[in-house]
C-alpha positions, -999 to 999 in steps of 0.1 A, spaced: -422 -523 729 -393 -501 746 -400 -464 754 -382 -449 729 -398 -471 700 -433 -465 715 -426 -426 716 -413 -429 680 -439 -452 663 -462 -421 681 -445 -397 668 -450 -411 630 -482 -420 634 -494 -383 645 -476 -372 614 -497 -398 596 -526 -388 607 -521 -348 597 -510 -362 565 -542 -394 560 -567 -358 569 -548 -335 540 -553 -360 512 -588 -377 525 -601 -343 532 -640 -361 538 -653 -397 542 -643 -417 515 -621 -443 500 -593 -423 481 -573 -438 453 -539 -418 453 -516 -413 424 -492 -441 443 -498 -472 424 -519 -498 451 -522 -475 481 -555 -466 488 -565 -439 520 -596 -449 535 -617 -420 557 -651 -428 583 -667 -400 599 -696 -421 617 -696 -459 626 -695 -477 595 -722 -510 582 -708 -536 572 -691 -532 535 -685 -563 517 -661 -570 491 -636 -598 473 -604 -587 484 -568 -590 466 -540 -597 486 -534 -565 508 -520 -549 534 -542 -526 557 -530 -499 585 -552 -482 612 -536 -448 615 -568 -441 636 -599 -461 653 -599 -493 651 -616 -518 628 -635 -552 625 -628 -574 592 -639 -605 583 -618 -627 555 -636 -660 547 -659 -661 578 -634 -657 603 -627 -621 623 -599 -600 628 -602 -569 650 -575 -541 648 -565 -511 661 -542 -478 659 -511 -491 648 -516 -522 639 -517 -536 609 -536 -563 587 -519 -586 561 -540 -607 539 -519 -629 518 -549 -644 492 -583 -635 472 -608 -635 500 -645 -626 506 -644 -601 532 -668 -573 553 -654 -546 574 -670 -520 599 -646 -492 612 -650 -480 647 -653 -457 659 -653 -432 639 -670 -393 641 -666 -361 621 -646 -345 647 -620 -376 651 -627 -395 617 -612 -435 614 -582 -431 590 -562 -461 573 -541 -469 542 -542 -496 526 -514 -515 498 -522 -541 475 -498 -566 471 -476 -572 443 -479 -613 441 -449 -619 415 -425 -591 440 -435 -613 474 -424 -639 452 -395 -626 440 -387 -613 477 -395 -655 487 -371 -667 462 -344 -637 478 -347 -648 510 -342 -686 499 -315 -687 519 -339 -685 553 -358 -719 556 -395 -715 553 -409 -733 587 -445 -747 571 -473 -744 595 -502 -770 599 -520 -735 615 -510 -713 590 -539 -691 580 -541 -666 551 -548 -637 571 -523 -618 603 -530 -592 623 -499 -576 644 -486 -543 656 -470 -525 633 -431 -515 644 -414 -478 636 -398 -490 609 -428 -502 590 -448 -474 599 -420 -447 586 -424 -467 551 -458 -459 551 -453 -424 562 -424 -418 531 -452 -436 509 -483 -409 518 -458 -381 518 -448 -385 484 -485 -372 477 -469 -340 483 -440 -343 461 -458 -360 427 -429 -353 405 -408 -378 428 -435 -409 422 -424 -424 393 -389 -427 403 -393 -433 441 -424 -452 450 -413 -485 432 -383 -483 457 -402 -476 490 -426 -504 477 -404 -533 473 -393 -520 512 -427 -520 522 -429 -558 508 -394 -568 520 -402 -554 556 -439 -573 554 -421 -603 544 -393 -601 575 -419 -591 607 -450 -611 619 -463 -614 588 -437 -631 566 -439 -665 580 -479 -665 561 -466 -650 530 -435 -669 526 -453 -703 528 -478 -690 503 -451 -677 479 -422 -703 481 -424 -731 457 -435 -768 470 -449 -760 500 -488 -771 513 -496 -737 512 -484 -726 478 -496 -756 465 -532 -744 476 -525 -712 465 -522 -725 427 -559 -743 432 -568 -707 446 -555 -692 416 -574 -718 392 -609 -712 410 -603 -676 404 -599 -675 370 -622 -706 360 -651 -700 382 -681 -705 362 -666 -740 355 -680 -770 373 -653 -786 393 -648 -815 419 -622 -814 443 -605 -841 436 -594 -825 400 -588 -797 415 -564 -814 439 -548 -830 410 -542 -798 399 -522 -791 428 -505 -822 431 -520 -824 470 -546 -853 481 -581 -841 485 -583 -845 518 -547 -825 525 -562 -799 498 -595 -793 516 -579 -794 553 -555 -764 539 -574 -745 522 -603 -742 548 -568 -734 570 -560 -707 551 -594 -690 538 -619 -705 563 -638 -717 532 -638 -751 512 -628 -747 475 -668 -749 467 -679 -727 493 -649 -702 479 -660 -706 444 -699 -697 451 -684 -668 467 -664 -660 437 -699 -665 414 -715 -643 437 -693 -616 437 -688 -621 401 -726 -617 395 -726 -589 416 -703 -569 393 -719 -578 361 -750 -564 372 -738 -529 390 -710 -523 366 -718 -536 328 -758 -536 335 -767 -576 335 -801 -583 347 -805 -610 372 -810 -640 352 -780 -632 327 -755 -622 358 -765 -660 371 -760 -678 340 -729 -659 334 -712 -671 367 -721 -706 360 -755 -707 378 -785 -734 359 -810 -723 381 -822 -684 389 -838 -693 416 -812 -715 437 -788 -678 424 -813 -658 441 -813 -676 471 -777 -681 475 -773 -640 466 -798 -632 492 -779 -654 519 -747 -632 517 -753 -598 505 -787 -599 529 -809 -590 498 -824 -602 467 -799 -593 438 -826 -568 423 -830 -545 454 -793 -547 466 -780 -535 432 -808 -510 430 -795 -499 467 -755 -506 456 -763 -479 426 -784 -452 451 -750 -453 469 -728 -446 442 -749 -417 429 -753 -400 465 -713 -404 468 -708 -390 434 -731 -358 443 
């Protein structure tokens, strides 16, 4: 990066920072009033904190992080930024982080039908398709970028000017995510007839039918790919086959039912599409690190001490 854009991109991000501190006044993820952005605050070294992430796109304003989407792992730091272009399992630790100089980042969730009405804008530029192509990018994030993101936090400070102005700055968030690094990812996911879309719709099918039992040669079918091209993509783009994705799904699922609408163990597993309680168990214990029973019980303990 020349001078001049380095001293720039510093000079935002220090204005970020005073800005990340004002609205995320204490450790915390903060929903903001900005539909999809998200301000995320650490004052120690974070465990790992699992979740089933939407598409997103994640900044470091400060610290530096370590994510992991679908077994793989991305490490990023201060001005840089993560894109993540499908559904995904995936864990994060931020570090380091302290009281006195706390990890700050803000995160967007992405609007799939405006990537893919940006895709179908930008038709004009030939999508290259990439046997290597995975669903996750990590790159350093340019001035330009960054100043979105600023223009986005700042309107925190001007609420009246949301309704009307944070549409705008987010379809240039989106267009500017789909012309750096990270467009060549996204635009093979979001442009008709290409591998990666194609596995995107058996992505999309899995999410919303996940209880179902399913062999992946339907689901291939369904995505008018091969099996064998299906399965060699999507453990390309999510580091997962479509059955270890879709445990995760049940799992996650099952996790949800039982914190959030109060299912007890056996009705969470049946729910998700699990015969057996015990094979659920095991399987739950295996990635969350603890029998469904005590993690919730611990998930809950959490939530009360952060809502004290």
């Amino acid at each position: 990066m020349e001078e001049g854009a380095a001293r720039e991109l510093e000079a935002i991000s220090e204005r970020l920072k005073e800005r990340l501190c004002r609205h995320a006044p204490r450790a915390g993820d903060w929903q903001t009033a900005v539909d999809s952005m998200v301000l995320l605050r650490r004052e120690a070294d974070s465990s790992s904190e699992k979740t089933f992430e939407r598409p997103l796109a994640a900044f470091v304003i400060q610290g530096s992080k370590l994510s992991c989407f679908g077994g793989r792992e991305y490490f990023y730091r201060e001005n840089q930024c993560l894109v993540a272009g499908i559904d995904m399992p995936a864990s994060f630790r931020a570090m380091p982080a302290t009281a006195d100089r706390p990890f700050l980042s803000v995160f967007f969730y992405l609007d799939p039908k405006l990537v893919s009405e940006l895709c179908a804008e930008m038709a004009q530029k030939q999508v290259v398709c990439s046997a290597d192509c995975e669903g996750v990018k990590v790159a350093d994030t340019d001035p330009e970028l960054l100043d979105t993101v600023l223009r986005l936090v700042g309107l925190l400070d001007r609420p009246e000017q949301i309704p009307v102005r944070a549409p705008m700055l987010l379809r240039e968030l989106h267009c500017l995510l789909l012309m750096g690094p990270y467009g060549t990812a996204l635009r093979q996911l979001n442009t008709q007839g290409t591998d990666s879309n194609q596995a995107l719709r058996a992505i999309d099918w899995l999410r919303g039918h996940f209880a179902e039992t399913v062999r992946t040669e339907e689901l291939a079918r369904m995505a008018n790919m091969s099996a064998s091209s299906l399965h060699r993509r999507f453990k390309q783009l999510t580091g997962l086959s479509p059955i270890q994705y879709q445990k995760q799904l049940r799992l996650y699922e099952a996790q949800r039912l039982m914190l959030l609408e109060g299912s007890n163990v056996s009705s969470a597993a049946f729910q998700v599409g699990y015969e057996s309680v015990t094979q659920f168990s095991r399987e739950y214990r295996t990635v969350f690190g603890e029998a469904p029973s005590r993690d919730i019980a611990r998930l809950k303990q959490a939530m009360q001490t952060a809502g004290a």
